[in-house]
C-alpha positions in Angstrom: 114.8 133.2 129.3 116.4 135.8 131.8 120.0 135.9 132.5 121.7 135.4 135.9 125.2 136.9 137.0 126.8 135.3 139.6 130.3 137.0 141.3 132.9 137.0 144.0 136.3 138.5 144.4 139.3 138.6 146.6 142.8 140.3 147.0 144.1 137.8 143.9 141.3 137.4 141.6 137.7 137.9 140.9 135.0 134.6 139.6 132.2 134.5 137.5 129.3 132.5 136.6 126.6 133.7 134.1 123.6 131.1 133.4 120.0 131.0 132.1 116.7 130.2 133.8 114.5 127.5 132.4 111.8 126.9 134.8 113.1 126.3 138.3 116.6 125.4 137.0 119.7 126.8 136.0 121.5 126.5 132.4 125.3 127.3 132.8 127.0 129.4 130.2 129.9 130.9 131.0 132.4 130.3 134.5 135.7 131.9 134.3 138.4 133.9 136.5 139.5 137.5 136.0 143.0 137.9 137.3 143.3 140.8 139.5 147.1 140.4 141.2 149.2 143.5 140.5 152.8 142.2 141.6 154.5 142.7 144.5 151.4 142.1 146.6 150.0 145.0 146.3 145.7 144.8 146.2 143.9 145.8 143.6 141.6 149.0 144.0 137.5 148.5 144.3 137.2 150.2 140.9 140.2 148.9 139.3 138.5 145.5 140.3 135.1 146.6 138.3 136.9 147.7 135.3 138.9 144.5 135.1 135.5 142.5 135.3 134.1 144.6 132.8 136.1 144.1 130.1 135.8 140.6 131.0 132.1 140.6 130.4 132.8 142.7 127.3 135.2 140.2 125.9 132.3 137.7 125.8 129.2 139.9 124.6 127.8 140.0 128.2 125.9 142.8 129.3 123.9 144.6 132.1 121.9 141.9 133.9 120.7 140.5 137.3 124.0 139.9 139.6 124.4 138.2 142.8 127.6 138.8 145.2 128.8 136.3 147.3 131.0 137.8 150.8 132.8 135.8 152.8 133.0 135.3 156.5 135.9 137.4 157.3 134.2 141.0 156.2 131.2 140.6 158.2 130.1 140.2 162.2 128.7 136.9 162.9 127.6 135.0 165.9 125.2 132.3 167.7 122.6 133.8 169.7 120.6 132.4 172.5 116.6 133.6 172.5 113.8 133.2 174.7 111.5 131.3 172.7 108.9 133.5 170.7 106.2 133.7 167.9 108.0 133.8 163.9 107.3 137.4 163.1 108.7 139.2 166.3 111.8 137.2 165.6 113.5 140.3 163.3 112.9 142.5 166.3 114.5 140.8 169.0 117.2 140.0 166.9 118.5 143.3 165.5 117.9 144.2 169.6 120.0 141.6 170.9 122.4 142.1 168.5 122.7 145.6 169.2 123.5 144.3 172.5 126.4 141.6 172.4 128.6 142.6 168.9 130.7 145.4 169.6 131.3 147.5 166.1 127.8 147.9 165.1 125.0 150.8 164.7 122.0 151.2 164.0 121.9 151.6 160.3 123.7 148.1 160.3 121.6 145.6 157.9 121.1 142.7 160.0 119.8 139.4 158.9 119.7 135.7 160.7 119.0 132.0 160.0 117.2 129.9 162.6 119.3 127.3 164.0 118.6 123.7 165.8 121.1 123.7 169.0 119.4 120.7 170.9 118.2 122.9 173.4 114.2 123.1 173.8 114.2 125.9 175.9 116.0 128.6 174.1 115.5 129.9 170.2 119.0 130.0 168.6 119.8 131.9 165.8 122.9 132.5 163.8 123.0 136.7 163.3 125.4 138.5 160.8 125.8 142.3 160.2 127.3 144.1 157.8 128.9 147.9 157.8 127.0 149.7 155.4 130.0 151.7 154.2 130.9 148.1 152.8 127.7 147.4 151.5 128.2 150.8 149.5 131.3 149.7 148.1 130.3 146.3 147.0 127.7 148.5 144.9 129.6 150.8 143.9 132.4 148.0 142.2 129.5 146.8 140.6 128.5 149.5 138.9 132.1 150.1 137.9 131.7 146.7 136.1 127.8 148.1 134.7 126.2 145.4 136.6 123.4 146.5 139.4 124.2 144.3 142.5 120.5 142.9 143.2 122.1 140.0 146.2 124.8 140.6 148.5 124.7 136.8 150.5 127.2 135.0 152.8 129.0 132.7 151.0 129.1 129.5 153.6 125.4 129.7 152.7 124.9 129.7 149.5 128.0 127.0 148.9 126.1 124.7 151.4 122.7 125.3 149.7 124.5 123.4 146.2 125.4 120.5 148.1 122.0 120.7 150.3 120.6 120.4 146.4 122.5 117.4 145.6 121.7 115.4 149.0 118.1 116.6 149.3 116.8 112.8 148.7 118.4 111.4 151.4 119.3 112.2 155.0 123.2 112.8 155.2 125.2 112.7 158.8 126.6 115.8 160.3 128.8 117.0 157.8 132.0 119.4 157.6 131.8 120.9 153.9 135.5 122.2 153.2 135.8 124.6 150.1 139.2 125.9 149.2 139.5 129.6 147.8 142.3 131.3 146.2 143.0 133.1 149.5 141.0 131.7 152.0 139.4 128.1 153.5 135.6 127.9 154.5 134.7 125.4 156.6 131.5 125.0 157.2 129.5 122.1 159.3 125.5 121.3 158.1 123.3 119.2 160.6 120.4 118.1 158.8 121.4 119.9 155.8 121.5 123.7 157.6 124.1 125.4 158.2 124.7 125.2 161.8 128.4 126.6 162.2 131.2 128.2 159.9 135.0 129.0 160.0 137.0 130.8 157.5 140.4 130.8 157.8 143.3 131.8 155.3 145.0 129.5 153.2 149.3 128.8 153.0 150.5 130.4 150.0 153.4 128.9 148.2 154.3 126.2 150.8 153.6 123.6 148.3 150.2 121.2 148.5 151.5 118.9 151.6 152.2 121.7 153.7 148.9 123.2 153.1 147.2 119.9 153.5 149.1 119.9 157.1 148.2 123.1 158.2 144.5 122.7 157.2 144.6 119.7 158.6 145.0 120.9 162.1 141.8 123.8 161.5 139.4 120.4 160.8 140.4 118.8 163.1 139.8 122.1 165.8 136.6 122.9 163.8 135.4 119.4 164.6 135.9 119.6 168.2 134.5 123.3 168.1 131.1 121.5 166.2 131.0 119.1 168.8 131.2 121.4 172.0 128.8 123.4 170.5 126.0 121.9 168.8 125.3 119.8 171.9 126.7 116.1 170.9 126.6 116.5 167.2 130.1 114.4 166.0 130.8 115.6 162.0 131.0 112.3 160.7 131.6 112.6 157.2 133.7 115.2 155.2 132.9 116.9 151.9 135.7 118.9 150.1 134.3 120.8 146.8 136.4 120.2 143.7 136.6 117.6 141.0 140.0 115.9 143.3 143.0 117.4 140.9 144.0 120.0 143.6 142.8 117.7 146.2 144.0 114.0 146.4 146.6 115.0 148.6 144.1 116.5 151.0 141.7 114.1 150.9 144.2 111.2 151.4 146.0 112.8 154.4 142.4 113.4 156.1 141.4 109.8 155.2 144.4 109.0 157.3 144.6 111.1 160.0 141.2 110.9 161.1 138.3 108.3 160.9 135.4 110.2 159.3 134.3 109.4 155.6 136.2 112.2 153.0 134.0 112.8 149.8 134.7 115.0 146.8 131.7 116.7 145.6 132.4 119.2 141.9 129.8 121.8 141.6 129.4 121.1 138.0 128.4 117.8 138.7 125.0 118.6 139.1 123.8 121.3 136.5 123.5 121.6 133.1 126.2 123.2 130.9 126.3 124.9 127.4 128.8 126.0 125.2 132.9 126.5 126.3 131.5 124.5 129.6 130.6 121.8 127.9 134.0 120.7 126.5 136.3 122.0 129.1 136.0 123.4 133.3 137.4 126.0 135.2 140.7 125.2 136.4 139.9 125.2 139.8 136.3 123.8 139.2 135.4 123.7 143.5 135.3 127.3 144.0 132.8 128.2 142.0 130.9 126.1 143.9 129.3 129.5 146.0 128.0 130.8 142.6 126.2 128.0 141.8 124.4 128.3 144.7 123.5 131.4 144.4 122.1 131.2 140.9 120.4 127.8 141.5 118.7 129.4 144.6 117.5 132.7 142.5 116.0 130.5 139.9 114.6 128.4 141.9 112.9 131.3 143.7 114.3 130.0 147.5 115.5 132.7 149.7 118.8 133.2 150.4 120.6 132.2 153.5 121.7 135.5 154.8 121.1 138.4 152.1 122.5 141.6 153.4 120.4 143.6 150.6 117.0 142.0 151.9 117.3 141.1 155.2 114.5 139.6 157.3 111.9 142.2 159.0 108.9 142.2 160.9 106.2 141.6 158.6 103.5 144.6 158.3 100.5 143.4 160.1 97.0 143.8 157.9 94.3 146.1 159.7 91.7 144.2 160.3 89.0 146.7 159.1 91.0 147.7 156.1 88.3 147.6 153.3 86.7 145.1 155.5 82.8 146.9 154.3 83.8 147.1 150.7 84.1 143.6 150.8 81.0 142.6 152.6 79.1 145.0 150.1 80.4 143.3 147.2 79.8 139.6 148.1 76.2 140.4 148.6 75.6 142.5 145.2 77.1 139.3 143.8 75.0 137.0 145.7 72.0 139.3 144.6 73.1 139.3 140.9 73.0 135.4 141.1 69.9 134.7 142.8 68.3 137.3 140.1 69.6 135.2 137.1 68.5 132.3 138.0 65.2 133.1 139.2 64.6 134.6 135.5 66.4 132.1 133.5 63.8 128.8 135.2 61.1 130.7 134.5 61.9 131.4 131.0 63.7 128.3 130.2 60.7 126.1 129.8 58.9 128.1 127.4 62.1 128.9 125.2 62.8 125.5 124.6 59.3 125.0 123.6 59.4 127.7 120.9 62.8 126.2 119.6 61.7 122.8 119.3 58.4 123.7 117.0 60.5 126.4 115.3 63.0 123.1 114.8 60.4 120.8 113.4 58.9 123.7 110.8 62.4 124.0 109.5 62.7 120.4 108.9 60.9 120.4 105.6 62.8 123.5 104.4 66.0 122.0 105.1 64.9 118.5 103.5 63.9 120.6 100.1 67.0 123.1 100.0 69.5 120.6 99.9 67.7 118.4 97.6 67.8 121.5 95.2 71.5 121.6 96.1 71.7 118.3 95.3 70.5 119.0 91.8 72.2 122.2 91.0 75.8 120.5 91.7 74.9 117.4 89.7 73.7 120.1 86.7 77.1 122.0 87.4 79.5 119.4 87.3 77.8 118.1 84.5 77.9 121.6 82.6 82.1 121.9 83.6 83.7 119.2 81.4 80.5 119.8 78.5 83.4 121.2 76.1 82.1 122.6 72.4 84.4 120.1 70.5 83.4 121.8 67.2 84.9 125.3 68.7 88.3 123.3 70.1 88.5 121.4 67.0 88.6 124.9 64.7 90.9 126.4 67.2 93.3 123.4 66.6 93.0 123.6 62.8 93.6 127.4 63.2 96.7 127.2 64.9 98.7 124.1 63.4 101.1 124.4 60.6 100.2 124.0 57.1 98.6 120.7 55.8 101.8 120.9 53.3 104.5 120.8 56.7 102.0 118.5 58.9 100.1 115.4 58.9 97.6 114.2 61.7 97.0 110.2 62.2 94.6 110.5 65.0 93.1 112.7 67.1 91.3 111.8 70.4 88.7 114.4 73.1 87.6 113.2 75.6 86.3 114.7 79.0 86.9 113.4 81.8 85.6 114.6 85.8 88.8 116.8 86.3 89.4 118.5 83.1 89.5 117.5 79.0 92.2 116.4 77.3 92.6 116.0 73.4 95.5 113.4 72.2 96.5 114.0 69.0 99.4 111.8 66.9 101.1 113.1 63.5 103.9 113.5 61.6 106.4 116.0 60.0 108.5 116.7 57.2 111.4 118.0 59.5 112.5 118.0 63.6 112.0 121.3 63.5 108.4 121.6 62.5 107.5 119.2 65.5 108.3 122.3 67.7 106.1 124.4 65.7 103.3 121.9 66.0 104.1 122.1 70.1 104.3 126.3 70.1 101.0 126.5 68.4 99.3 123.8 70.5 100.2 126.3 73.7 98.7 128.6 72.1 95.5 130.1 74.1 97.5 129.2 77.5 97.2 125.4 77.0 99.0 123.1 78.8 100.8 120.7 76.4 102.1 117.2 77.4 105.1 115.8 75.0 104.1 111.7 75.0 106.9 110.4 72.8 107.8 111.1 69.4 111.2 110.0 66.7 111.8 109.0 63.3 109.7 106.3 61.6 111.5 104.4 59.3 108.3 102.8 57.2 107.9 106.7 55.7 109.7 108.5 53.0 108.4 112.2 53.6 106.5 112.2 56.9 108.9 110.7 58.5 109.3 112.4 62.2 106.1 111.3 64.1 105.0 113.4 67.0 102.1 112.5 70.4 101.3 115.0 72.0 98.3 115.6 75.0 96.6 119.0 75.2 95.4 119.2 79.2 92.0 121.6 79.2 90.7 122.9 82.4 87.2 122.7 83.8 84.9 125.3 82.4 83.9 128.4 84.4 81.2 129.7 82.1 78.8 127.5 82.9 75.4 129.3 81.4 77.4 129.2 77.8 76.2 126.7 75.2 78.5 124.2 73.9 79.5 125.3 69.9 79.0 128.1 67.6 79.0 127.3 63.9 82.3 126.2 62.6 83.7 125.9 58.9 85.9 123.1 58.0 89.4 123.8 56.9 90.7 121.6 54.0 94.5 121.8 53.2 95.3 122.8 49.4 96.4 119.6 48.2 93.3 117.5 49.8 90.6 119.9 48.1 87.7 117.9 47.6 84.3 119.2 45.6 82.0 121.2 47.6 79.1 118.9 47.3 81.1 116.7 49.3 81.9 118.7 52.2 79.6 118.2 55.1 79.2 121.3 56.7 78.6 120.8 60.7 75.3 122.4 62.3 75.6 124.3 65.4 73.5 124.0 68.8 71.5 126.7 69.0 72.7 129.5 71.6 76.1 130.9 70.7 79.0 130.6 73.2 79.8 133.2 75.9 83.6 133.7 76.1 84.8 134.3 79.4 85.7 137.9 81.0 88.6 139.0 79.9 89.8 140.1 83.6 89.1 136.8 84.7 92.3 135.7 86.3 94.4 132.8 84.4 94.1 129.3 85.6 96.7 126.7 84.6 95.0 123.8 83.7 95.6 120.9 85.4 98.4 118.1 83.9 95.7 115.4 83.3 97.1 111.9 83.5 96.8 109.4 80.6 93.6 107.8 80.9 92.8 104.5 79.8 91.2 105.3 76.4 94.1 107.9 75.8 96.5 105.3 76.2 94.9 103.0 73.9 95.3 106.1 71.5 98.6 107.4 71.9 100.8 105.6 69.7 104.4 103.3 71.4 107.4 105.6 72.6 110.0 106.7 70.1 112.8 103.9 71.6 109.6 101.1 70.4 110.1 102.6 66.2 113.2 100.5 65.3 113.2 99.1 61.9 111.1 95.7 61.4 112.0 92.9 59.2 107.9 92.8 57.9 107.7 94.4 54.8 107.4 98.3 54.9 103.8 98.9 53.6 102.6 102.5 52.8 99.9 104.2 54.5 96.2 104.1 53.0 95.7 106.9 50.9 92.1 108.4 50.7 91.2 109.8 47.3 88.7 112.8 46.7 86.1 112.7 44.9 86.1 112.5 40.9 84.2 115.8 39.6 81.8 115.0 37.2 84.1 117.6 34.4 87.3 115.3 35.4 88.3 112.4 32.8 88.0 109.1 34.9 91.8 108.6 33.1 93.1 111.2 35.0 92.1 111.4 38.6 91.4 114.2 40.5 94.4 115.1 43.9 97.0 114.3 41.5 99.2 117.2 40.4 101.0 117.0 36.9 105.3 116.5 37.5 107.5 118.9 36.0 108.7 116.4 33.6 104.9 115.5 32.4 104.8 112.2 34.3 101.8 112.2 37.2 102.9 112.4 40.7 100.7 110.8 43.9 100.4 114.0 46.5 100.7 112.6 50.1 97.7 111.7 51.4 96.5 113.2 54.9 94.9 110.8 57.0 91.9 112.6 58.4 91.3 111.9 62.0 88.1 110.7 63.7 86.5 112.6 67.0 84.8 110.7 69.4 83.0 112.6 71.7 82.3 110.4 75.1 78.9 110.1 76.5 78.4 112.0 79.3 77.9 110.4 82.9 75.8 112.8 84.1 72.5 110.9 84.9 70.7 114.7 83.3 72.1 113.7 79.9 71.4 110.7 77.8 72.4 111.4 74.4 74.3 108.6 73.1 78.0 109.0 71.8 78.6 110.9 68.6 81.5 110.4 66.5 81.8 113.6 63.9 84.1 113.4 61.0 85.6 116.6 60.0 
């Protein structure tokens, strides 16, 4: 949103407004003074005064942007003038020539500009015209640039002050009004019929005579600027009077005028009626009323309305279009396109028919096609999210046995696969000798980039050696290589101490086709953290805070014997290592666990469940 700079100065100090544009309205940011006095009454020069405004802006990380100057009444010509009635856009003309005719002190090269006033009077135009030197104009520019702004409005200040209350009574039709705004050096007094501008006075303020003897003196210039309103605007009576400011400078003012005279006195504070930000927001200017010219500048500029009077762009005869200018280019072109038109839609009805003939039987032939594709679809997603939880057991059940501690460190009680339509999972409960073996059980289970689930765990108090029981859930993702076959052949691993005869080890067939591992650049996948499903729950043993001692009788695990050779004694059975001291010691038995392999849902596959013992 662009930036607007609003200023004014005088002989005793220089205001400024700086707000942002959103839409047609105005944001306000920043309204301040710059002191300019020098002592002893001495006026500050034209640069000096752009320096001083500079550093100003500096102070508050303002830089070059859009600015609008305010003048007052006293550095400019002004008057009412009287016109024969005549057509808007010769108005500039006759204007700057009558003008040139009844002020005294101008030239040619004098920027003149004018508002159109409503005297009464039906047979004459009337007009209020100001010029400007241009040697001031130059110097208004040239303190501007001394303050690194680029003047882009010069505008009378009665205007734009009048346009901010115009703003605020826009909704409803206000009485002839006398708008008093009091300056650091100066009073404008300014009278709106209808909510123009239709006469102004500026006339210098008492300095130092203390606030009732400035109230008296001003006093006396309403009441002659009333009577002045009145004898010129043709029976107009100001009947109501509008002083800007928020009433801390003017209750004495207000209440002598309330006296004195009969009209209606209103205070009207400029910030009343636009939005704030920032330092404004918590505290005004000190003299809040005279910034009341600023803010009509900038609400004006955002809102796009031309100024009052603006010395930098003042009113001109408008440049008159010739009447022939491209006047053939134009006709050519509106019949090329009129051609062009005709031509397309001449072609497009006599195709149209036909072409929506060929695409309705091309529409029916691909019915069929479309019908048979996706029931082939249908088939080949079925048979692929079938194939993506089909996990070789065999294969994960070697890995496992490959990877866990010793049979002499850990025990397993159960061990659970199942798959399920977002992944496998295998729950698997033991125990071990020590704490510290349970996190070798966990390390190894990760091996491969599994993701392992902890389920519980603790000391069991109904075992002498195997005492620190472990649950843990391996998460497996879905498969990827689909076209592999389920198992290779697999050996069964027996720990040492539960050797049993080889005639009565099982060995497990394989399917048929081996299994494709998957590309090694294949990118990593974490598998998903399956949640405990109902038939892993039912497996997974109670949580660690459940295994407090019971008063029931402590009774020891089952113990599965192997097999008596046919060269053993049937004294001495076989499992049963000889003690150190000759007495025979019971090794501890490792309960194997079952693996139940789930039927498949998939409607392609009706084996039944198979449960394999390893």
């Amino acid at each position: 949103m662009p930036r607007l700079l609003a200023l004014e100065w005088d002989g005793r100090e220089a205001r400024v407004a700086v707000a942002r544009t959103r839409g047609s309205d105005i944001v306000v940011e920043h309204a301040f003074v710059v002191d300019l006095e020098l002592g002893g009454g001495q006026t500050p020069a034209e640069s000096e005064v752009g320096k001083r405004v500079a550093a100003a802006l500096a102070a508050r990380n303002l830089g070059r942007t859009e600015t609008l100057v305010a003048i007052g009444r006293t550095s400019i010509e002004l008057r009412q003038l009287a016109l024969p009635p005549s057509p808007v856009e010769e108005l500039p003309e006759l204007v700057r020539f009558q003008a040139l005719r009844q002020f005294t002190t101008i030239s040619e090269d004098w920027p003149i500009d004018f508002v159109h006033v409503d005297a009464g009077d039906s047979e004459s135009l009337h007009v209020i015209a100001a010029a400007i030197s241009p040697d001031l104009v130059r110097q208004i520019q040239g303190t501007c640039e001394s303050a690194d702004q680029t003047a882009k409005r010069l505008v009378l200040r009665p205007f734009a002050a009048a346009s901010l209350l115009h703003r605020r009574d826009k909704d409803r039709q206000p009485p002839c009004t006398l708008m008093v705004d009091l300056l650091a050096e100066e009073v404008d007094l300014t009278v709106m019929v209808d909510n123009q501008v239709a006469m102004m006075r500026t006339v210098r303020s008492s300095i130092g005579n203390g606030a009732e003897a400035q109230s008296r003196a001003l006093l006396g210039e309403i009441r002659r600027t009333i009577a002045a309103a009145q004898n010129q605007l043709s029976g107009h009576r100001v009947e109501r009077i509008v002083i800007c400011g928020d009433g801390s400078d003017q209750s004495t003012l207000k209440a002598l005028v309330e006296d004195k005279l009969t009209c209606k006195v209103e205070l009207f504070s400029p910030f009343s009626d636009v939005q704030v930000e920032g330092e404004l927001a918590e505290s005004k200017p000190e003299h809040p009323g005279r910034f009341a010219p600023l803010l009509g500048m900038l609400a004006d500029e955002a809102a796009g309305a031309a100024h009052g009077i603006d010395f930098l762009h003042p009113r001109e005869r408008p440049t008159p279009p010739s009447p022939w200018r491209n006047r053939g280019l134009y006709i050519g072109l509106g019949v090329a396109v009129c051609a062009v038109v005709v031509m397309v839609l001449v072609v497009s009805g006599m195709n149209m028919d036909a072409e929506i003939a060929d695409l309705q039987e091309e529409s029916q032939a691909l019915e069929k096609t479309v019908d048979k594709a996706k029931k082939k679809s249908d088939d080949v997603n079925r048979v692929e999210d079938f194939l993506r939880t089909d996990y070789a057991w065999l294969d994960e059940l070697k890995e496992l046995s490959d990877t866990m501690p010793p049979a002499d460190d850990v025990i397993l009680t159960q061990l659970n696969m199942i798959a399920i339509p977002s992944g496998g999972q295998i729950a698997l409960d033991g125990y071990t000798m020590e704490s510290s073996q349970i996190e070798d059980v966990q390390r190894a289970l990760r091996s491969g980039g599994r993701r392992v689930v902890p389920k519980g765990g603790g000391v069991d108090p109904r075992r002498n050696e195997y005492r620190w029981q472990f649950k843990e859930l391996i998460a497996l993702p879905l498969r990827t290589d689909l076209t592999a076959n389920v198992a290779k052949p697999t050996a069964v691993t027996v720990a040492p101490e539960l050797e049993t005869p080889a005639e009565a080890v099982q060995e497990v067939p394989a399917k048929d086709a081996p299994r494709t591992e998957p590309p090694v650049d294949a990118p990593a996948q974490d598998p998903p953290v399956i949640e405990p499903s109902d038939l892993e729950a039912a497996a997974l043993n109670k949580p660690v805070n459940e295994l407090a001692p019971v008063e029931a009788p402590i009774q020891d695990p089952p113990t599965t014997e192997p097999p008596v050779s046919k060269a053993d004694s049937p004294d001495e059975p076989a499992g049963k290592p000889a003690a150190a001291d000759g007495s025979s010691q019971d090794a501890p038995a490792t309960e194997l666990p079952t693996v139940e392999v789930p039927a498949s849902e998939d409607p392609l596959k009706s084996d039944p469940p198979a449960s394999t013992s390893p």
